[in-house]
N, C-alpha and C positions, 0 to 999 in steps of 0.2 A: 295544154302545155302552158299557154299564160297564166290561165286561174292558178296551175302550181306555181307558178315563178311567182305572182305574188303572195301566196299564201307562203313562199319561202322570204319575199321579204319582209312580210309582217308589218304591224301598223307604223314602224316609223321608217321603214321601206317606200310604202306606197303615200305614204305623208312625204317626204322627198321627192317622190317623181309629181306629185301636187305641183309641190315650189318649184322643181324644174321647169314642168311644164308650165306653170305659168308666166315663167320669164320667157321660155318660147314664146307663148302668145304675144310677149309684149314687144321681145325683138323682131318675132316673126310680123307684126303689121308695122312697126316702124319701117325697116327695111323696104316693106311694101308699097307703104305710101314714099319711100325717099324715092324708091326706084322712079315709080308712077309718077312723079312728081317732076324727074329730071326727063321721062320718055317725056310727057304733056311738053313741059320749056322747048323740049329742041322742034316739036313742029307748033311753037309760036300759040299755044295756047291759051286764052284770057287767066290771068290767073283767079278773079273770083269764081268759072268755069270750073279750074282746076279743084280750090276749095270746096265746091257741090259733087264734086265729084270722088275724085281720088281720095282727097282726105277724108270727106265725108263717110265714102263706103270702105275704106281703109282704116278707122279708127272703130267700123260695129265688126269686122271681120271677125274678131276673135267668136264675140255670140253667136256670129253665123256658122264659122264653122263648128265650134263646137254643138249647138244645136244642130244643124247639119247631121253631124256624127253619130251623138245620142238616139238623135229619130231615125235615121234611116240604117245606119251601119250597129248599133247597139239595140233600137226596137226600144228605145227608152224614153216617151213622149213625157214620162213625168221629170226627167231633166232639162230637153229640151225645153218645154214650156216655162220651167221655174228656172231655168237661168235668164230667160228675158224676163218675167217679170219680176223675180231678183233685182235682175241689172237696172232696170230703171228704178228699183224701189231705192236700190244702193246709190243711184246718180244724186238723187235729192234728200232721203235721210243720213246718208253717210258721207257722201262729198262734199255734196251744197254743204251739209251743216257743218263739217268738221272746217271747211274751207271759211264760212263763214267765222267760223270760232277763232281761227287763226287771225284772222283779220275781215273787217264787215263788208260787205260785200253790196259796195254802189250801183245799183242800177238803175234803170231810165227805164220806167214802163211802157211806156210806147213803141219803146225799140222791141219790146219783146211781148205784146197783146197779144198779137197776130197768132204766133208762135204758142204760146201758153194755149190759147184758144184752140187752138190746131192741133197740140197734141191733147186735151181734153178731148175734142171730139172724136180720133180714132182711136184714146183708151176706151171712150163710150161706148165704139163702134165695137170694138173687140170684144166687149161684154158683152152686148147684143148678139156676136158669132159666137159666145161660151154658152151661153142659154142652153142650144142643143148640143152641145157637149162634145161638139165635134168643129176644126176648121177644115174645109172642103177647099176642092181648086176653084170654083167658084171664089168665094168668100178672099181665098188670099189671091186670086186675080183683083178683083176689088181693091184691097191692099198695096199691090203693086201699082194698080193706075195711080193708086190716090199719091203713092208714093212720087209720079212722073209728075203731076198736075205741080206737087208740093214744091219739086226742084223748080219745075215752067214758073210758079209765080217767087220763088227767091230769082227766077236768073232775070224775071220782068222788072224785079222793086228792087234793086241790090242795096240800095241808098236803107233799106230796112233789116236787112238778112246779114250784115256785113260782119257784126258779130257771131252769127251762127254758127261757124266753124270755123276750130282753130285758124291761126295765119297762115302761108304759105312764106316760106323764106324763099326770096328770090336772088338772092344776093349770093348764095353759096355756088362755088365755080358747078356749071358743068361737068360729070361723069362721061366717059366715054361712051357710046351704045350700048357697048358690050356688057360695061360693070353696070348699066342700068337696069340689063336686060336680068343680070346675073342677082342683081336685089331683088329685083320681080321675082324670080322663081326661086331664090334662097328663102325669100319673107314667104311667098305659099306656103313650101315646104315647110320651114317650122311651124306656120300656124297649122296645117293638117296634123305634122307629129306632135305638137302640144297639145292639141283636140284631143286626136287619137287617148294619147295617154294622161291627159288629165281626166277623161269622163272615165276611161276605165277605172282608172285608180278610185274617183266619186262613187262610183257602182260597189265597188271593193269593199269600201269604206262601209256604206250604209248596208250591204248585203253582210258583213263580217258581224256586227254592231247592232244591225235589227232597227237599225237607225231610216226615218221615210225618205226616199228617194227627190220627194218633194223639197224636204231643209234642207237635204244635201244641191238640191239643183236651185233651190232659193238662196242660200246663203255662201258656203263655200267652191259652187263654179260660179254662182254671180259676180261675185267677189274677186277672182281669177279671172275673166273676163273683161270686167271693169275696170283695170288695172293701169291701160292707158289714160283714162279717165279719170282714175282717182290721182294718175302721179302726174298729169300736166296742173291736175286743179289744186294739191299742194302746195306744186311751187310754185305757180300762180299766187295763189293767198301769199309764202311768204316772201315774192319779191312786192305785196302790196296790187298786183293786177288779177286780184280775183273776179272783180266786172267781167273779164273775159269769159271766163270760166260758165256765167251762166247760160248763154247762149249754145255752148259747145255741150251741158248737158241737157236742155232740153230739144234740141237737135238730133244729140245721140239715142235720146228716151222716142223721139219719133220715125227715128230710125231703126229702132229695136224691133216697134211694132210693125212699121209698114215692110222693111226689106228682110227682114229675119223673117220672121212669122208670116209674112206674107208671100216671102220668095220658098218657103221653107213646104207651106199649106200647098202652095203651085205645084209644086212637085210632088208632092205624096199628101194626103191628104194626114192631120193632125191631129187628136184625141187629146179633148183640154178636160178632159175633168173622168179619167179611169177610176175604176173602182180600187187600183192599189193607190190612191189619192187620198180617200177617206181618214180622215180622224176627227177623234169627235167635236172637234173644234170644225173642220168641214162636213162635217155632219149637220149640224146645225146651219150652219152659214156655207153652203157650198159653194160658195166664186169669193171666197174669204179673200184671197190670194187680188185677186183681179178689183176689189172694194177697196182694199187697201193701197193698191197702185192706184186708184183711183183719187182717193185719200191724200197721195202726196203730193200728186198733181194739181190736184184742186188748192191747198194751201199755199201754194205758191203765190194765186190769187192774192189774197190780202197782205201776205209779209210784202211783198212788191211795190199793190200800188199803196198802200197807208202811207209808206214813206222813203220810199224809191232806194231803201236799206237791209237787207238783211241782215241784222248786229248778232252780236255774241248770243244772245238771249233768246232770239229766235233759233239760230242755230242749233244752241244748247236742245230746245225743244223739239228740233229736227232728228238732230244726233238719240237722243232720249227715248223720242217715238221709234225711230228705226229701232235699237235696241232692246225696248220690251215687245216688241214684234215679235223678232228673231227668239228671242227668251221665252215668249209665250207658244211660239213655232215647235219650238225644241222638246218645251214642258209636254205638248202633245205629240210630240211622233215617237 
């Protein structure tokens, strides 16, 4: 009955419910963290607390649930998978850089070693779980501790973490219980129906088109996903506070790995490298996907500490690399 309704709405049918649902996702985790935000205020919770928390796991919801949905309710590990490592490839080739293009993007290397080093190590670590082609509950238990450890040492150093995730506005009145309780479960609700029908509509798309399941979960649910992401780091760039901005994306990028993928592996165990994966581009290089997130992570390295700048130039060459990526992705599936 679905597969006809969409084959009746045809491709600029289910290219619509894309854009819908991606606005879900985006109002659906706003709402979620507002709510979560004014429950924490009223029993007097630390607000940098609040920050590692709420907002934290409230700004990756969108990947999770839609990855969530892909793997266990659609059987689709190859979207699941490539929308996280999509979403982080999107946080730094596509936001950093666009953000940075907009305006250069100051940063203090010290404030963010720590950080940079930390998520390099669980992108390594995840390679090492791609190896045998499979993530086990094993493996994303792992994940999750490392994930508890990561928050224990931001809530130890806060004086280092402080940029890590967006602000908390404390300043806006109190919500009653009720309407707080009522953003909570309105903000679930849309991100489960945007899940829902954003991965169906992806499957659509790429099953209609002949199109790999993989570009479609690397690029356009990445992309939909990351949307909180890319539109605070905008406007960030153009009111000029794009500094902020980089913390909250490699925060999000180490949230991707260890509570998506980790919380995801927990549960059902996760097939990172299926044989409807294969093109001859992974054929050759078979953790292409995982080399390349590796890739942008690691750059971050040098644009940082050479000159505690990210300008135009480098971005441009962020922006660029992300893009023949994606173009080379395409050329092969």
């Amino acid at each position: 009955m679905l597969a006809y309704f969409q084959d009746l709405l045809g491709l600029p049918g289910n290219i619509a419910i894309l854009a819908i649902c991606g606005l879900l996702l985006y109002f659906g985790a706003e709402w979620l963290i507002r709510g979560g935000v004014d429950l924490a205020r009223k029993y007097n919770v630390k607000p940098f607390v609040i920050g590692l928390t709420v907002v934290a796991y409230g700004t990756s919801m969108p990947e999770f649930v839609v990855s969530f949905f892909a793997h266990l309710v659609e059987d689709s590990d190859t979207i699941s998978l490539g929308n996280i490592i999509g979403s982080n490839i999107t946080n730094i080739g596509l936001i950093l850089g666009l953000s940075a293009l907009i305006h250069p993007v100051h940063i203090l290397f010290q404030s963010i070693r720590n950080q940079l080093l930390f998520l390099l190590s669980v992108s390594l670590l995840l390679y090492v779980f791609a190896i045998d082609g499979t993530l086990n509950r094993i493996e994303g238990s792992v994940l999750v501790m490392l994930l508890f450890a990561y928050l224990a040492a931001l809530y130890r150093f806060p004086e280092r973490s402080e940029e890590s995730f967006e602000e908390v506005d404390l300043h806006k009145p109190l919500l009653a219980l009720s309407a707080s309780l009522a953003l909570v479960a309105l903000g679930s609700t849309l991100l489960s129906a945007g899940a829902w029908g954003f991965v169906r509509s992806s499957i659509w798309i790429a099953e209609q088109f002949n199109i790999s399941k993989l570009f479609i979960g690397l690029s356009i649910v990445a992309l939909g996903t990351s949307l909180p992401e890319l539109a605070t780091s905008v406007v960030a760039a153009l009111k000029r506070e794009s500094e902020l901005s980089i913390g909250n994306l490699i925060g999000s990028n180490i949230f991707n790995i260890l509570f998506v993928l980790g919380g995801i592996g927990l549960i059902e165990p996760l097939s990172l490298l299926a044989p409807s994966r294969q093109t001859p581009a992974t054929l050759e290089f078979p953790h292409l996907q995982f080399i390349v997130m590796l890739g942008f992570s690691l750059v971050l390295f040098p644009l940082s500490f050479r000159r505690n700048k990210i300008g135009r130039l480098s971005g441009t060459l962020l922006l660029g690399s992300y893009l023949v990526f994606y173009w080379q992705l395409f050329a092969q599936s």
